[in-house]
C-alpha positions as CSV (number, residue, x, y, z in Angstrom):
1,X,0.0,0.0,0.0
2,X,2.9,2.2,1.0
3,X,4.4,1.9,-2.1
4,X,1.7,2.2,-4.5
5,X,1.0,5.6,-2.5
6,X,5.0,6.4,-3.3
7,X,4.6,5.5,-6.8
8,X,1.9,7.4,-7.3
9,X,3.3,10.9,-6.1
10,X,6.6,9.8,-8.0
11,X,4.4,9.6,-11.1
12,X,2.5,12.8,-10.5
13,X,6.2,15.0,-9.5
14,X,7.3,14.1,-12.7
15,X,4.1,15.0,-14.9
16,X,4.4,18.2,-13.3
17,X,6.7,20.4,-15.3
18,X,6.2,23.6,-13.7
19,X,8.4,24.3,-11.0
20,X,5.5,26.7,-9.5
21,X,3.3,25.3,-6.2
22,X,0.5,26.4,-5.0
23,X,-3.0,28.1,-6.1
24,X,-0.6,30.1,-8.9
25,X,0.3,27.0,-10.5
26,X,-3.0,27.0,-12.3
27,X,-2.8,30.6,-13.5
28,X,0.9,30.0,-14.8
29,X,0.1,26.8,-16.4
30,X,-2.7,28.7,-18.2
31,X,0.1,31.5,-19.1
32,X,2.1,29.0,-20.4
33,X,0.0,26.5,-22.6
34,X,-1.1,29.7,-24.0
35,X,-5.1,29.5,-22.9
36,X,-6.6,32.8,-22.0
37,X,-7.9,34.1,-19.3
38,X,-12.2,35.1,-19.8
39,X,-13.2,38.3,-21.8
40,X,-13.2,40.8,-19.4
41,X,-15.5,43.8,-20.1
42,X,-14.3,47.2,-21.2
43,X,-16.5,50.6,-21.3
44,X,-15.0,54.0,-22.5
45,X,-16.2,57.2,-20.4
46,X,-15.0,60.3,-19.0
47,X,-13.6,61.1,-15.9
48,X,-15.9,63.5,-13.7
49,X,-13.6,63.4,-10.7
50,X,-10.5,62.7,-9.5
51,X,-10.7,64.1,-6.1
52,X,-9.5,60.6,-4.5
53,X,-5.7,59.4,-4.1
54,X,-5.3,56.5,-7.1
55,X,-9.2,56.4,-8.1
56,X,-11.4,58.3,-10.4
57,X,-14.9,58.2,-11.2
58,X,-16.2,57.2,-14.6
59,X,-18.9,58.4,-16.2
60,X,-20.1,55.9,-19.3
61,X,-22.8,57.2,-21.4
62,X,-24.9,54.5,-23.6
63,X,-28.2,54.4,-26.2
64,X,-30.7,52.7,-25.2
65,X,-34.1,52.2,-27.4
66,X,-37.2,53.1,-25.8
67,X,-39.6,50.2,-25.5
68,X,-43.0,51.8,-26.0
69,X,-42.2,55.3,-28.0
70,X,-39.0,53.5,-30.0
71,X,-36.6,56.2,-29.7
72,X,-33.3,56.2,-28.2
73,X,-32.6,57.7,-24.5
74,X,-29.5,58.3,-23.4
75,X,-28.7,56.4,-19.7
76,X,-25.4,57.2,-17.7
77,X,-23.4,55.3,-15.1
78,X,-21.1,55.8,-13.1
79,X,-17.8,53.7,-12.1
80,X,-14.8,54.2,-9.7
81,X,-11.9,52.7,-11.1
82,X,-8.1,52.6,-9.9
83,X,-5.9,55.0,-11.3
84,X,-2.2,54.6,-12.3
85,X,-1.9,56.7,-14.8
86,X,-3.5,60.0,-13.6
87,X,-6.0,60.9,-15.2
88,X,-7.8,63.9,-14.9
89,X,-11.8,65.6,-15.1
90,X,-12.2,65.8,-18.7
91,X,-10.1,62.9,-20.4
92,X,-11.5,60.5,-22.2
93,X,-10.4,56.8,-20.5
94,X,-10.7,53.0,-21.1
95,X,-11.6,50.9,-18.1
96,X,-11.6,47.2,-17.5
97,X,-13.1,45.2,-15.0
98,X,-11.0,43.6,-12.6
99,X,-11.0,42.0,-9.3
100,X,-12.8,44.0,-5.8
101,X,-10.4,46.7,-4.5
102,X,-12.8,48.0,-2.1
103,X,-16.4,48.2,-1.3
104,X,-17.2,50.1,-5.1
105,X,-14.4,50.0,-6.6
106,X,-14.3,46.9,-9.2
107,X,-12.7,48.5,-12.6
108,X,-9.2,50.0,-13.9
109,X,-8.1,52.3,-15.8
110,X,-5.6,50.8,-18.7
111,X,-5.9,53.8,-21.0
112,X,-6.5,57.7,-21.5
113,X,-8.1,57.7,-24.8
114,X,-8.0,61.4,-25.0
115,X,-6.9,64.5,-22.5
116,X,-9.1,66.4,-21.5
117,X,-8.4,70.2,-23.7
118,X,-7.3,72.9,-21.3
């Protein structure tokens, strides 16, 4: 019994390439068969403040088509997303979703699109 038990984890230490342990071993084995990660949504908006240390609040605008009068309404929303790159009120950004920083705060900031004309 012993020594099917030391066979086995023989067997399975030397399918395992990656030198990596842990809960990263799946995300670097996923890096490096080349699978990607899922879609993760993006939205483009501008800033409306910056008043906070590292996050911004985004303000996405979008066209929505009016169920009963069939004309198109424009509805806002509004995301706080982490800021690297400091942007400012006005520019035009990219956000991405990512994981929970804080309590709002579930989106990014990967690019300014356009600065904001001063």
């Amino acid at each position: 019994m012993a020594e099917e038990n030391q066979a086995e984890s023989n067997m399975n230490a030397a399918a395992s390439d990656s030198p990596v342990t842990g809960s990263n071993n799946i995300a670097a084995e996923a890096s490096a068969n080349g699978t990607a990660r899922a879609h993760r949504s993006q939205k483009v908006g501008s800033v409306v403040s910056d008043k906070m240390q590292k996050t911004v609040v985004v303000r996405v605008d979008r066209l929505v088509r009016h169920t009963k009068y069939r004309r198109y309404v424009r509805r806002t929303s509004k995301f706080m997303a982490h800021d690297e790159l400091g942007a400012t009120i006005g520019d035009k950004v990219r956000i991405v979703e990512t994981r929970p920083m804080s309590a709002r705060k579930r989106w990014r900031v990967i690019e300014i699109v356009q600065k904001a004309a001063k």
